[in-house]
Backbone bond lengths (Angstrom), bond angles and torsions (degrees), N, CA, C in turn:
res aa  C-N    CA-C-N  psi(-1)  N-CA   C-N-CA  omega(-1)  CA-C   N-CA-C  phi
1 X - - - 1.458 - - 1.513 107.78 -
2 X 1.526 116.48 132.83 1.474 103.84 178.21 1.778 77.85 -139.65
3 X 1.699 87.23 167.44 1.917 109.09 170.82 1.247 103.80 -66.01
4 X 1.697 109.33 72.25 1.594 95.74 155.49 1.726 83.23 -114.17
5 X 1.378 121.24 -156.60 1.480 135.72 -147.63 1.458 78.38 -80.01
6 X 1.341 124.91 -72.80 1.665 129.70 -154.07 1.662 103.62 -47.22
7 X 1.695 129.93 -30.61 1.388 131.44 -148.02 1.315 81.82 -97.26
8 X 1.681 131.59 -47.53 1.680 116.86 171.97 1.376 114.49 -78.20
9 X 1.370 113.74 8.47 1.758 87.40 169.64 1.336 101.66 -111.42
10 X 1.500 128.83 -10.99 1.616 114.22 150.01 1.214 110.82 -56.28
11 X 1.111 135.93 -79.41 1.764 116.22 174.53 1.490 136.05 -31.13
12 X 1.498 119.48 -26.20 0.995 130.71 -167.61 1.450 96.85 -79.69
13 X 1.508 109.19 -53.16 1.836 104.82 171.36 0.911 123.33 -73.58
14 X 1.290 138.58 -19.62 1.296 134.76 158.09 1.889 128.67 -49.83
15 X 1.213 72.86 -40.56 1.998 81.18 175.33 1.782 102.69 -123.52
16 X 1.556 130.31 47.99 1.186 123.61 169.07 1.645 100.86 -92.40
17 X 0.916 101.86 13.52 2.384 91.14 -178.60 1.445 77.61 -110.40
18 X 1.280 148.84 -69.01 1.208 138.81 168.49 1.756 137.69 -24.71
19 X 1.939 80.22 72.23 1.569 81.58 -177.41 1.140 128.04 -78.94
20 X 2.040 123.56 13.80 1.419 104.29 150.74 1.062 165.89 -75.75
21 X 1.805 81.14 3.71 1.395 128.34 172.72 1.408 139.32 -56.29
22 X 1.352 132.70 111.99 1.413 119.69 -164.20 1.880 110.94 -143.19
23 X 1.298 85.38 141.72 1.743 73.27 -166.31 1.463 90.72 -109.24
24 X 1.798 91.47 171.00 1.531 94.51 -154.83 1.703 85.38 -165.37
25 X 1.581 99.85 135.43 1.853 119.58 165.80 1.249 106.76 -75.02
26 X 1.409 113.55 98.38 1.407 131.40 154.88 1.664 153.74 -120.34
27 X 1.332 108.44 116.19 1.767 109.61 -156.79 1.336 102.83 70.15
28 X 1.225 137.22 55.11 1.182 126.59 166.50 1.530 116.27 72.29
29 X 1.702 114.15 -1.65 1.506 121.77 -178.56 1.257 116.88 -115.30
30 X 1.424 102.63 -160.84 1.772 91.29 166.50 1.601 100.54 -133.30
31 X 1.393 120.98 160.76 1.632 130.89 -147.90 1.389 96.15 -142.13
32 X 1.152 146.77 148.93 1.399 166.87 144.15 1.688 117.51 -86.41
33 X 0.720 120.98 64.45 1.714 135.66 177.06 1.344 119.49 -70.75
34 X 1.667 97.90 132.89 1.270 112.12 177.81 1.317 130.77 -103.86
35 X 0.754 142.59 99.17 2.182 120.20 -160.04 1.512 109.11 63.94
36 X 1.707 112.07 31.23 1.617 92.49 -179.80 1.932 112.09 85.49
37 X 1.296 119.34 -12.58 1.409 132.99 156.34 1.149 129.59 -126.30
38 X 1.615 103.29 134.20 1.516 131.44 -154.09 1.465 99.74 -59.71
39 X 1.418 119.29 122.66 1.792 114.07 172.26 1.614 102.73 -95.88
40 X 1.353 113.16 -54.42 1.775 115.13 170.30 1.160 95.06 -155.72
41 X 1.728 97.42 -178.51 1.513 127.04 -159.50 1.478 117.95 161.40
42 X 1.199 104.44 168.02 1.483 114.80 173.97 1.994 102.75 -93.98
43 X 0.912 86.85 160.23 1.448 112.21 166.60 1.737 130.84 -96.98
44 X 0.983 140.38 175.78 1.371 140.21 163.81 1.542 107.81 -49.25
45 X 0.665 93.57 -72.75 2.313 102.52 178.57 1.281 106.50 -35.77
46 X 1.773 114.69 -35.39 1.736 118.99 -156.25 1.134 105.01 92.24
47 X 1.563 141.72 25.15 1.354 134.04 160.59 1.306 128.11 -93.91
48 X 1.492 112.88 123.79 1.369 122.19 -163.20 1.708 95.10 -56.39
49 X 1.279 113.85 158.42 1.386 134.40 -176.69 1.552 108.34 -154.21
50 X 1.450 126.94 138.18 1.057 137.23 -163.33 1.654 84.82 -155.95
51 X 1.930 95.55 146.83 1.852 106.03 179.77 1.915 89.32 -126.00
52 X 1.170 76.14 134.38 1.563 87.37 176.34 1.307 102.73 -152.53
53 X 1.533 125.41 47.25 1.717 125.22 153.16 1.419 107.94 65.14
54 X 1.117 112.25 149.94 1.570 116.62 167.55 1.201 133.48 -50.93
55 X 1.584 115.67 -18.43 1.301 125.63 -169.12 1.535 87.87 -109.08
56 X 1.459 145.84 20.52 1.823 140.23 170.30 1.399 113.04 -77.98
57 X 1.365 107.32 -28.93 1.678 119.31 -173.59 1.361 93.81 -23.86
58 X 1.343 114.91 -95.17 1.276 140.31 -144.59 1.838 98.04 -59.38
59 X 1.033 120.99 -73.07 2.125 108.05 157.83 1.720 119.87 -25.91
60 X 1.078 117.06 -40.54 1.441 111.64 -171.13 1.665 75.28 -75.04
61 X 1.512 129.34 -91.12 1.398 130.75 -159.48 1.316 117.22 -20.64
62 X 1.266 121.67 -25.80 1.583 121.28 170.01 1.586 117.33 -99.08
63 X 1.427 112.47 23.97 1.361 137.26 161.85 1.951 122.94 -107.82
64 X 1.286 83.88 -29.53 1.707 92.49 -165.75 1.614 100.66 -175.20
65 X 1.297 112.61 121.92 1.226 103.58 -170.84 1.838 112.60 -99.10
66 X 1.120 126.00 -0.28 1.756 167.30 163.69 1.131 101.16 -65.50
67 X 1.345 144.76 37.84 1.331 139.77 -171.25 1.652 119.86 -126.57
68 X 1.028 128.27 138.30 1.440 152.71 -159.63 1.261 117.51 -113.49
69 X 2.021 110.78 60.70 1.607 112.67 -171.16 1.432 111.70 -78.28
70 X 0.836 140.40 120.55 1.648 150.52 176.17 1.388 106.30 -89.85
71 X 1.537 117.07 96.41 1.743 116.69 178.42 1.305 109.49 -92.82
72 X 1.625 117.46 -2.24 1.330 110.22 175.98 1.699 106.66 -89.21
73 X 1.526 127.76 5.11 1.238 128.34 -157.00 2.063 80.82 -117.68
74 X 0.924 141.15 13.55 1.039 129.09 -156.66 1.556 132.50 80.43
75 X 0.892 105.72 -28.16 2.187 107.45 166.87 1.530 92.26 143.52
76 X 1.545 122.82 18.84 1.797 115.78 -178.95 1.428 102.70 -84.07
77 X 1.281 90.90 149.55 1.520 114.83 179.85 1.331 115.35 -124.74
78 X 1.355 114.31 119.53 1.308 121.09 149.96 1.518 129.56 -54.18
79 X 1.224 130.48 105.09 1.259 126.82 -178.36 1.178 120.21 -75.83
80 X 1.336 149.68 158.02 1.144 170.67 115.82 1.978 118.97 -4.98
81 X 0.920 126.62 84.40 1.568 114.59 -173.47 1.779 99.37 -54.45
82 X 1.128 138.59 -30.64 1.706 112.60 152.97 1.208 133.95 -21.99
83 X 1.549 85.92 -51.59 1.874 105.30 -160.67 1.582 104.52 -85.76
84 X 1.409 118.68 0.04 1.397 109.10 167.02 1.663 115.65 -115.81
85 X 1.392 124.44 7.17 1.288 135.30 -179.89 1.379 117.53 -15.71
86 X 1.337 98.17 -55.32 2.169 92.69 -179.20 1.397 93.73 -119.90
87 X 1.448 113.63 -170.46 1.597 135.30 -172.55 1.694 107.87 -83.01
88 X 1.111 99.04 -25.81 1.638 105.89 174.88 1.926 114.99 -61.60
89 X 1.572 92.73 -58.51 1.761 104.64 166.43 1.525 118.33 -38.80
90 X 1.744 111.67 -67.42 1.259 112.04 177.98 1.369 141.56 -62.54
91 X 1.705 91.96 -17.59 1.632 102.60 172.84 1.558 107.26 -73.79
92 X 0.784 118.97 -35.22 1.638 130.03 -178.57 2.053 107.72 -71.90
93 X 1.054 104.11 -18.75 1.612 117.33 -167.47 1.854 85.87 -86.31
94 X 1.527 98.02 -69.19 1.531 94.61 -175.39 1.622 116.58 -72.27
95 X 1.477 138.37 -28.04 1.606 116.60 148.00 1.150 111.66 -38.85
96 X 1.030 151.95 -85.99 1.050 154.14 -129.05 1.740 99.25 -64.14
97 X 1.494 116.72 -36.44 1.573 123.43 -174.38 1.365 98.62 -76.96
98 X 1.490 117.88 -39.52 1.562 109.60 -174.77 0.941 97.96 -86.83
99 X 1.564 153.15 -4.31 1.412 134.20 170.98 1.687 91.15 -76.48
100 X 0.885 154.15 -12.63 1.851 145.10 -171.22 0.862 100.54 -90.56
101 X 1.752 120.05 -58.57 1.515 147.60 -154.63 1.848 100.24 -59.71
102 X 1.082 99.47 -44.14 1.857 114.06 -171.04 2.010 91.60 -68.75
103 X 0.759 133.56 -56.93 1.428 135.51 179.03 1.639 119.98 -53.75
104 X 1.076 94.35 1.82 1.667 103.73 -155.47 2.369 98.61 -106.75
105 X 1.450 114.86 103.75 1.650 100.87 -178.81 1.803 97.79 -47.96
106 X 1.606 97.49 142.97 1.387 116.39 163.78 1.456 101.51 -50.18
107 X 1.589 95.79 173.70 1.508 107.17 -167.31 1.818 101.34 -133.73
């Protein structure tokens, strides 16, 4: 899955009943924001990105073990386009971001 139209409109339906949801042009990508903090998104390249805190490592790893945690970015992870294959995968990619994202004071 990369940020072309089809990779944000799986996300987009996935979290459209979720009206705390707000999307937003960021770094040259696009971001899914929660309270003013980024839950996922694509990147410049089109690479899915998901934040799941410093302490997600070890949860994502029992999702996909192919994974690209960046602790200098805050605990975001680059996912794997494997690891998001159907709608079932990604819904589970982004819980897991809005379970962090929800803990996090608005901005």
């Amino acid at each position: 899955m990369n940020g072309n139209d089809s990779g944000a409109e799986r996300v987009r339906a996935l979290l459209a009943r979720d009206r705390r949801i707000e999307e937003k042009k960021l770094f040259g990508g696009l971001a899914f924001m929660l309270s003013g903090n980024m839950v996922c998104g694509f990147t410049k390249k089109g690479e899915f990105i998901v934040r799941l805190g410093p302490q997600g490592e070890a949860k994502a790893r029992e999702l996909a073990d192919d994974i690209d945690f960046d602790h200098k970015m805050g605990g975001m992870l680059f996912v794997p386009e494997n690891a998001v294959g159907d709608d079932a995968d990604l819904r589970r990619w982004i819980d897991l971001a809005l379970g962090y994202v929800s803990t996090l004071p608005a901005k």
